[in-house]
C-alpha positions in Angstrom: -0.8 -25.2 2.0 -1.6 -22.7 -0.9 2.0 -21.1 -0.9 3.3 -25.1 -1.2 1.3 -24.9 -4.4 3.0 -24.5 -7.9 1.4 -20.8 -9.2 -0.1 -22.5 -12.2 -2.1 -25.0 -9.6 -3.6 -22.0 -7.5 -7.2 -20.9 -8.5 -7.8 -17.8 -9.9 -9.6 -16.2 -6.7 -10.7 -12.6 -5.7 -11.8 -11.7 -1.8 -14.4 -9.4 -1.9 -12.2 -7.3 0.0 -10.6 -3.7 -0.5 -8.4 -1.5 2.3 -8.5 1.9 2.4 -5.4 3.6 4.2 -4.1 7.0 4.8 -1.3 8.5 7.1 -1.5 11.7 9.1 1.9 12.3 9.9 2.4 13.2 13.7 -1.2 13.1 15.1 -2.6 10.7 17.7 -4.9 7.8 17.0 -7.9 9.7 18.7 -7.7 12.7 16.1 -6.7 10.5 13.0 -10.0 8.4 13.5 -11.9 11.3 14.3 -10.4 13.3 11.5 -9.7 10.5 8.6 -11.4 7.2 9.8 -14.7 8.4 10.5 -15.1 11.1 7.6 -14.5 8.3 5.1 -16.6 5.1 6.9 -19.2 7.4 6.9 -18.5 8.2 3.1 -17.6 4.3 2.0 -21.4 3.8 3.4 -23.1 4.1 0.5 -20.8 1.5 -2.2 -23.1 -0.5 -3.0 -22.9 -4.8 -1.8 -20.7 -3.3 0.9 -21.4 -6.0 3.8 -19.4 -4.7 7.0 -16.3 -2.0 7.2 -14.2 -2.2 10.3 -11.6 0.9 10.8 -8.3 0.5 12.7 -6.4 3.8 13.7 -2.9 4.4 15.1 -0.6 7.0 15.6 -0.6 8.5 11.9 -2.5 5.8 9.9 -5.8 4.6 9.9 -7.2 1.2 8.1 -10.6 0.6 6.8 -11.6 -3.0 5.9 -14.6 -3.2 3.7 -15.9 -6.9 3.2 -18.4 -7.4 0.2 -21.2 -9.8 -0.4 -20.1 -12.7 -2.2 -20.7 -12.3 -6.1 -20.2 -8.5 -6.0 -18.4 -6.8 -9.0 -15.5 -5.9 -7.6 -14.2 -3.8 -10.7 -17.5 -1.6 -9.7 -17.0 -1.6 -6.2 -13.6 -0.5 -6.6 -14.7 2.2 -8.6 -17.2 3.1 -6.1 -14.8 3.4 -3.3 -12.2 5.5 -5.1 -15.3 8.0 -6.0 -16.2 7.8 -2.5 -12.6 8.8 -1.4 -12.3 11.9 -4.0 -16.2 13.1 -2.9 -14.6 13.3 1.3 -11.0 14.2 0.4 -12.8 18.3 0.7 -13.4 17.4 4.4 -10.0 15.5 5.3 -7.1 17.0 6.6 -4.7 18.7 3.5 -2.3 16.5 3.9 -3.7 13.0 3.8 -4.0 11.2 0.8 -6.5 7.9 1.3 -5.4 4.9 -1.2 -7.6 2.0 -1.9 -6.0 -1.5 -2.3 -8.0 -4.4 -3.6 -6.1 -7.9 -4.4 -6.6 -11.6 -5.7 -4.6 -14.4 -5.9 -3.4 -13.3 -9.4 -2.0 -10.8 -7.3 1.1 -12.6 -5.4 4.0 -12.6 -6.6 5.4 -15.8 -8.6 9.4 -15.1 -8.2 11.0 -13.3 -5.7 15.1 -12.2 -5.7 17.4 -11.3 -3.3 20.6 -9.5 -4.5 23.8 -8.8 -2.6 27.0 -7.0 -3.3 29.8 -5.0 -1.8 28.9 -2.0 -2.9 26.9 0.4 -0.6 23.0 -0.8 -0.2 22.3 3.1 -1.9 24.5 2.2 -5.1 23.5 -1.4 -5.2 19.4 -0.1 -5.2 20.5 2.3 -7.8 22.1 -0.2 -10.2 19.3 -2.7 -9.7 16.9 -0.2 -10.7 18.3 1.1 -13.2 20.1 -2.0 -14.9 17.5 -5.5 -14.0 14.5 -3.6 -13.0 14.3 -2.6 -16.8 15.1 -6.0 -18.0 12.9 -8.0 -15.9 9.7 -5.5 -16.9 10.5 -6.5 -20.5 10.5 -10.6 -20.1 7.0 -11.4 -22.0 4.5 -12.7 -19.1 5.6 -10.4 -16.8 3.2 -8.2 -15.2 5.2 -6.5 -12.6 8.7 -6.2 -11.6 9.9 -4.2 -8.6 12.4 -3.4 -6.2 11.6 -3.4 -2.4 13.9 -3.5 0.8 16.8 -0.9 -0.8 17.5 2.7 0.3 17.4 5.5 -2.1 19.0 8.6 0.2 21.0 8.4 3.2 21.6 11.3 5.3 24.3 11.1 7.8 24.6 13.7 10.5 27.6 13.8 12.5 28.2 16.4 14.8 31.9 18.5 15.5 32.5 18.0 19.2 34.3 21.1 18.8 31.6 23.1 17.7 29.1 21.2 20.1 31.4 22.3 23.0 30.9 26.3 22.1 
């Protein structure tokens, strides 16, 4: 019933929750939890108010919920986890870069728009980001304005059955 709400009628409200996530590109969920999950749950141990943490791996990604105590700062807890990220990061794999995610009801969005042409969805993405993105970002109130769903590069490979015959 909250997203029947006006925005203005929804209470201010933070979880105590933050995600940590990280890709591994190409590796298996056995050696991404054993390589990424488990370095930093071990690590994320010692924030303090932390109440449980439950990590969820899959081919190339990995999940870690952390749930807080009720009435912990968050603003420090966030702070905590992102120091306990860059103390592991020596003992994760070189290319995996963890990010922590923390959100609260402030944090969803008020107006969402959908834009169409017939132009290609490249040149349409392009325009919008480089024409109403700006505009939109500069509307007093706004916090954030972005675009999601549009493609920046396409690469088409077509073969020569000519060549392919040889």
């Amino acid at each position: 019933s909250m997203g029947s709400l006006k925005q203005e009628l929804i209470p201010s409200m933070e979880f105590p929750q933050i995600s940590v996530m990280a890709t591994q590109m190409g590796a298996s969920p056995d050696v991404v939890d054993e390589q990424v999950a488990a370095p930093l749950e071990t690590a994320l141990q010692a924030v303090e108010g932390l109440e449980s943490s439950t990590a969820t791996s899959q081919a190339g990604f990995t999940r870690i919920a952390l749930t807080f105590e009720y009435g912990t700062d968050m603003d420090r807890a966030r702070s905590q986890v992102e120091r306990a990220i860059s103390n592991v990061k020596s003992q994760l794999p070189e290319d995996v870069e963890p990010t922590a995610l923390a959100g609260s009801i402030a944090d969803l969005p008020v107006l969402m728009l959908a834009v169409s042409s017939d132009q290609s969805l490249e040149a349409l993405n392009d325009d919008v980001e480089r024409i109403a993105l700006p505009k939109l970002q500069k509307i007093e109130g706004v916090r954030e304005a972005s675009v999601s769903g549009g493609a920046s590069q396409h690469i088409a490979v077509i073969p020569n059955d000519g060549k392919m015959n040889q």
